[in-house]
SEVOVO-545776 format. One record per residue: residue number from 1; residue in one letter; x, y, z of N, C-alpha, C, O in turn. Coordinates in nm, 3 decimals, decimal comma, always signed. Atoms other than C-alpha are relative to their C-alpha. Example, Ala and Ser with C-alpha at 12.3 -4.5 7.8 and 13.67 -1.06 7.14 Angstrom:
R  num  residuo     n.px     n.py     n.pz    ca.px    ca.py    ca.pz     c.px     c.py     c.pz     o.px     o.py     o.pz
R    1        A   +0,089   -0,119   +0,000   +1,230   -0,450   +0,780   +0,090   +0,120   +0,000   +0,194   +0,118   +0,066
R    2        S   -0,082   -0,119   -0,006   +1,367   -0,106   +0,714   -0,077   +0,109   +0,073   -0,026   +0,220   +0,090
% end
This chain:
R  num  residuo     n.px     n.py     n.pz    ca.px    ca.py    ca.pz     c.px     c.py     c.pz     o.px     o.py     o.pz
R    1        X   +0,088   -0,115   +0,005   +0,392   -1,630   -0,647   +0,017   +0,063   -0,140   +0,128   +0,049   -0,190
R    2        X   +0,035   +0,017   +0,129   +0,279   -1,517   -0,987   +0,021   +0,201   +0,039   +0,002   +0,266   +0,142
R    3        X   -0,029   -0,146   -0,023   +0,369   -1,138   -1,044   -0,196   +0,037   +0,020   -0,238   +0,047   +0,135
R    4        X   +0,123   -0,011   -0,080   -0,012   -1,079   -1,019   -0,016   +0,070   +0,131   -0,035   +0,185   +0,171
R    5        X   -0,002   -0,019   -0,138   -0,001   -1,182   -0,673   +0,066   +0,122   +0,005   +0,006   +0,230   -0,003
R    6        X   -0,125   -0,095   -0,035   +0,335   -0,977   -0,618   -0,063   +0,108   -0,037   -0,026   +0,183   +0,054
R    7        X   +0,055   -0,110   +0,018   +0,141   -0,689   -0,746   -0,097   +0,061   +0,083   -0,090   +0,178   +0,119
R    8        X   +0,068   +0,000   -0,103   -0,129   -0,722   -0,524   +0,066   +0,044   +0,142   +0,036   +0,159   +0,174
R    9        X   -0,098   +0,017   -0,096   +0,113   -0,759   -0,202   +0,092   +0,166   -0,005   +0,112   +0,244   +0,088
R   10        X   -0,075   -0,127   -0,042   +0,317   -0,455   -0,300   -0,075   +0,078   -0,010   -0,025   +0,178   +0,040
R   11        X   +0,137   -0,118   +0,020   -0,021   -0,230   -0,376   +0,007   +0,008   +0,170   +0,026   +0,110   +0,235
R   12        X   +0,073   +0,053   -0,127   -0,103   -0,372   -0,040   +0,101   +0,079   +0,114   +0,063   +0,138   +0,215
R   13        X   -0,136   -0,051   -0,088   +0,262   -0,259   +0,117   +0,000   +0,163   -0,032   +0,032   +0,234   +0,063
R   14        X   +0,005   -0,108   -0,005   +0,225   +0,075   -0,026   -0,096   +0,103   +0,052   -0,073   +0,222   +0,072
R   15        X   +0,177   -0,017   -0,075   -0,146   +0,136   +0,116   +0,043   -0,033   +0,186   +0,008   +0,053   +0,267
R   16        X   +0,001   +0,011   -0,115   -0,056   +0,011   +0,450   +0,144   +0,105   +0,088   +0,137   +0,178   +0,187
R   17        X   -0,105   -0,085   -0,077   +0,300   +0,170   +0,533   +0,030   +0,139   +0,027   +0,092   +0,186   +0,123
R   18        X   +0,033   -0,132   -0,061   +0,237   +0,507   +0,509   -0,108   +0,035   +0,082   -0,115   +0,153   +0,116
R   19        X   +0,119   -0,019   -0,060   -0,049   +0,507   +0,677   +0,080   -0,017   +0,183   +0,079   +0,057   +0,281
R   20        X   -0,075   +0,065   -0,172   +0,160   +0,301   +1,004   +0,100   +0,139   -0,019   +0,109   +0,193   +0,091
R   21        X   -0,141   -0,129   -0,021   +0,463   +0,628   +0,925   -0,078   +0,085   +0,049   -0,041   +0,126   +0,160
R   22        X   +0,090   -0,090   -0,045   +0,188   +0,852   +0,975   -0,025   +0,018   +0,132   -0,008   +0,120   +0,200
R   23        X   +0,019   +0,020   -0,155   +0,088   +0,704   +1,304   +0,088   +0,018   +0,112   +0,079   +0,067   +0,224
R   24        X   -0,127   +0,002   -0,102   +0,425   +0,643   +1,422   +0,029   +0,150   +0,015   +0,040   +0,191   +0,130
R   25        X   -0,056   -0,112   -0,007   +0,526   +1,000   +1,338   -0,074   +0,079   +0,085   -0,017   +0,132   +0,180
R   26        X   +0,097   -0,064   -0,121   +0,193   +1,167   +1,518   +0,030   -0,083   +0,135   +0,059   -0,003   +0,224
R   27        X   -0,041   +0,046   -0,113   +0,266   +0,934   +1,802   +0,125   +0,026   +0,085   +0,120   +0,053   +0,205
R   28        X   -0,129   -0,040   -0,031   +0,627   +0,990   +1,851   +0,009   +0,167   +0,056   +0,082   +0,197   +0,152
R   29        X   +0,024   -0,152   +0,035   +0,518   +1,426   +1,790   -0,049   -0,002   +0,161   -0,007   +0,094   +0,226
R   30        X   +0,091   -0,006   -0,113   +0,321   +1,363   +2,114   +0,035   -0,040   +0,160   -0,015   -0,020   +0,271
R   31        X   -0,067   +0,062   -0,129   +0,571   +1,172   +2,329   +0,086   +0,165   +0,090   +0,106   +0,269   +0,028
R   32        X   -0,045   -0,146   -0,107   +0,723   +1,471   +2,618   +0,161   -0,027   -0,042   +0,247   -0,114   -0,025
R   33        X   -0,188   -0,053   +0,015   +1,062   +1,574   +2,521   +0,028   +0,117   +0,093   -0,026   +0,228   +0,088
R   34        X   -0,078   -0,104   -0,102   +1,266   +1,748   +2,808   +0,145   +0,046   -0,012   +0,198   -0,008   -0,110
R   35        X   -0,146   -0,006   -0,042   +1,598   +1,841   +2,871   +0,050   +0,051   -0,151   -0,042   +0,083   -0,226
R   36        X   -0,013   -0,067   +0,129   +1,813   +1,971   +2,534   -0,043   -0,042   -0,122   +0,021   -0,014   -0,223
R   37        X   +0,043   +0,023   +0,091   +1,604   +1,828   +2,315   -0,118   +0,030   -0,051   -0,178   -0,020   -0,146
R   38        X   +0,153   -0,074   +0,018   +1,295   +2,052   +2,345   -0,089   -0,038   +0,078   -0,089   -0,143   +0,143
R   39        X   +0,120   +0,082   -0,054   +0,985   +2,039   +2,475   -0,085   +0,090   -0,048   -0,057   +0,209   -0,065
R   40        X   +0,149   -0,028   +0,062   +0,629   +2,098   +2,338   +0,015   -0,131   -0,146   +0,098   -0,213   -0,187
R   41        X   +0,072   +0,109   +0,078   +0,458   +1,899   +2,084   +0,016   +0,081   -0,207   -0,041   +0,175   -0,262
R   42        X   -0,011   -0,035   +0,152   +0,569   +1,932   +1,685   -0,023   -0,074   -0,110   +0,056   -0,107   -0,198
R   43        X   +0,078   +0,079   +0,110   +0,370   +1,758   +1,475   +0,063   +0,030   -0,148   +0,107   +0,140   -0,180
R   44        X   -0,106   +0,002   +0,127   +0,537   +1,668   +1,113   -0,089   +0,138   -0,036   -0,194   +0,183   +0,011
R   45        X   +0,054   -0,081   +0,121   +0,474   +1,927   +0,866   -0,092   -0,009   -0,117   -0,126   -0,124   -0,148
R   46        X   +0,073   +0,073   +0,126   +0,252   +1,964   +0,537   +0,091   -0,060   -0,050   +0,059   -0,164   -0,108
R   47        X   -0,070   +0,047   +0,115   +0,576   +1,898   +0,374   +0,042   -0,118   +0,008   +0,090   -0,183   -0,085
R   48        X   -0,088   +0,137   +0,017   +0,681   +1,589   +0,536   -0,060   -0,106   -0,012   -0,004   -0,213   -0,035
R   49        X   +0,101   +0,068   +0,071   +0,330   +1,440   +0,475   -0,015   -0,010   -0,110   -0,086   -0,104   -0,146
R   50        X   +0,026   +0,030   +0,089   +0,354   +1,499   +0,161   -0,015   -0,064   -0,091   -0,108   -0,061   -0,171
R   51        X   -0,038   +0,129   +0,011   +0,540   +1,191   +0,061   -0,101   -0,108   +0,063   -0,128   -0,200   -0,014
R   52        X   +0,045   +0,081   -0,039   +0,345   +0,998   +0,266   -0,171   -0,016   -0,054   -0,223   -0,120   -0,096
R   53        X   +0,152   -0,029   +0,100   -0,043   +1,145   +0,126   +0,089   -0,099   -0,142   +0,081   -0,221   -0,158
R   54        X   -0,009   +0,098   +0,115   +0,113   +1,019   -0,192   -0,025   -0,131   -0,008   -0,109   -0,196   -0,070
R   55        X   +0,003   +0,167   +0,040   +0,227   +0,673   -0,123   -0,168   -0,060   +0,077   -0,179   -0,180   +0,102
R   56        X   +0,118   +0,057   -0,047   -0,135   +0,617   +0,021   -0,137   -0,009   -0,114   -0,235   -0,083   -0,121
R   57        X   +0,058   -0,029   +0,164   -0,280   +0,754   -0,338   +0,048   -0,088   -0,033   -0,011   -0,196   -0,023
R   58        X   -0,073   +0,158   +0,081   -0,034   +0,517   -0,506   -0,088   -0,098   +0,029   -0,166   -0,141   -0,056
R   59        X   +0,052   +0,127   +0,048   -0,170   +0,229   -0,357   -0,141   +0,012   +0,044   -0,205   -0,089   +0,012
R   60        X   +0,188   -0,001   +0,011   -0,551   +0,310   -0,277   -0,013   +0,008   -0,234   -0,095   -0,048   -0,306
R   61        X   +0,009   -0,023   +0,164   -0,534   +0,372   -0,688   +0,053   -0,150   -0,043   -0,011   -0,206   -0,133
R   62        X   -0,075   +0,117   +0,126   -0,295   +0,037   -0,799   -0,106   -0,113   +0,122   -0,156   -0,206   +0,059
R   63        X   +0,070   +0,116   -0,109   -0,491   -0,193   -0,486   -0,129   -0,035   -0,088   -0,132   -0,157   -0,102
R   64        X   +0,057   +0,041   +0,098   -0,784   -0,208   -0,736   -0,031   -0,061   -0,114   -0,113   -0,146   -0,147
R   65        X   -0,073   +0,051   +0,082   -0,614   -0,224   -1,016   +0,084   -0,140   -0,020   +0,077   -0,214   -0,118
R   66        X   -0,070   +0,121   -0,030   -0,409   -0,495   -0,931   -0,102   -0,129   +0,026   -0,099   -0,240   -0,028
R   67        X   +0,142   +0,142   +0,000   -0,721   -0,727   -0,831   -0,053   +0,049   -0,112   +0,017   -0,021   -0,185
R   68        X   +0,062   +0,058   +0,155   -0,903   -0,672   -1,176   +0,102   -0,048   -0,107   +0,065   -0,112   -0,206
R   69        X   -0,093   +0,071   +0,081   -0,572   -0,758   -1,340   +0,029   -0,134   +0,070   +0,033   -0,233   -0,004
R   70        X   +0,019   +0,147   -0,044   -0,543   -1,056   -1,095   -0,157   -0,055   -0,034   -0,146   -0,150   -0,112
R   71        X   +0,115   +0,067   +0,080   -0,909   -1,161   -1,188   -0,031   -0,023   -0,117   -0,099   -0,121   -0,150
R   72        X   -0,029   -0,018   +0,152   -0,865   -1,075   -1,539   +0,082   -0,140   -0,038   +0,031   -0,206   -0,129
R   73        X   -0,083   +0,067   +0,019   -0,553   -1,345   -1,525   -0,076   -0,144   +0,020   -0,043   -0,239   -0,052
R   74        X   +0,025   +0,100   -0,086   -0,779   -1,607   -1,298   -0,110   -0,064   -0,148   -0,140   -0,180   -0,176
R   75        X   +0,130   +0,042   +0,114   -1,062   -1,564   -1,641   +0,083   -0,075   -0,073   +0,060   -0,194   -0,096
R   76        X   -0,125   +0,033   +0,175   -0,792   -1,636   -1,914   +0,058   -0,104   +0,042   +0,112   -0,179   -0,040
R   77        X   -0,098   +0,190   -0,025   -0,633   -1,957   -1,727   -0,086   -0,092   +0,007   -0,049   -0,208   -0,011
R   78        X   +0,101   +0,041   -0,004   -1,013   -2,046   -1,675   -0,044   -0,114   -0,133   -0,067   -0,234   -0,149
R   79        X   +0,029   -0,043   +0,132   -1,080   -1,999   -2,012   +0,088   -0,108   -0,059   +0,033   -0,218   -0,071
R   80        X   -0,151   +0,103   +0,021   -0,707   -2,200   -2,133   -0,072   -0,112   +0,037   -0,132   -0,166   -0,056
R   81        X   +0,031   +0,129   -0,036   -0,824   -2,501   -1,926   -0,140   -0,070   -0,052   -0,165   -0,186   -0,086
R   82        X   +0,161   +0,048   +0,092   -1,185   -2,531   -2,064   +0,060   -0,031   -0,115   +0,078   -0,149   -0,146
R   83        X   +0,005   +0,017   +0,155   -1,096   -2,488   -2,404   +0,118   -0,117   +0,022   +0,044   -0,187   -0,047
R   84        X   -0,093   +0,128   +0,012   -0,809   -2,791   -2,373   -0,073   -0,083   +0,062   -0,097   -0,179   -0,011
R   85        X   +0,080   +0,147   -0,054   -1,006   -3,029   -2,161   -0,132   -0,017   -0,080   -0,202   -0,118   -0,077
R   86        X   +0,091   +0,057   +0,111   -1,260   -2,976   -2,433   +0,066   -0,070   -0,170   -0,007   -0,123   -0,254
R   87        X   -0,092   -0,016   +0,115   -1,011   -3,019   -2,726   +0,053   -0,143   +0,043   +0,125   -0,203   -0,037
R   88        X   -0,049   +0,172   -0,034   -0,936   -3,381   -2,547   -0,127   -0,089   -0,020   -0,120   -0,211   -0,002
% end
């Protein structure tokens, strides 16, 4: 795997896992807690989303990025192989 790729893949990991923390955390907020560990429903905070809004910016922003620099790479090796199999 060509850092490229690997760039792609971790855009991809940073776009998807906060999004699943998110879920898990509203899901979990919602499960019935009894006995000394509370009960009612406490949904995270702004603050503890806040981290998580980010890493979903991060990679909605590099997930783009990362494919025109992987296509960018796919022109230029294109490009390399033409110009040598013409040069033969």
């Amino acid at each position: 795997m060509n850092r490229y790729a690997f760039y792609i893949v971790i855009s991809s990991f940073t776009l998807i896992f906060p999004i699943c923390a998110i879920l898990y955390g509203l899901w979990d907020a919602n499960q019935p807690k009894v006995g000394p560990v509370g009960d009612g429903v406490k949904p995270p905070s702004f603050q503890q989303l806040i981290p998580l809004f980010c890493g979903i910016f991060i990679g909605a922003t590099n997930l783009p990025i990362s494919i025109i620099r992987y296509l960018n790479y796919k022109k230029s090796i294109n490009v390399k192989d033409k110009s040598a199999s013409a040069n033969t």
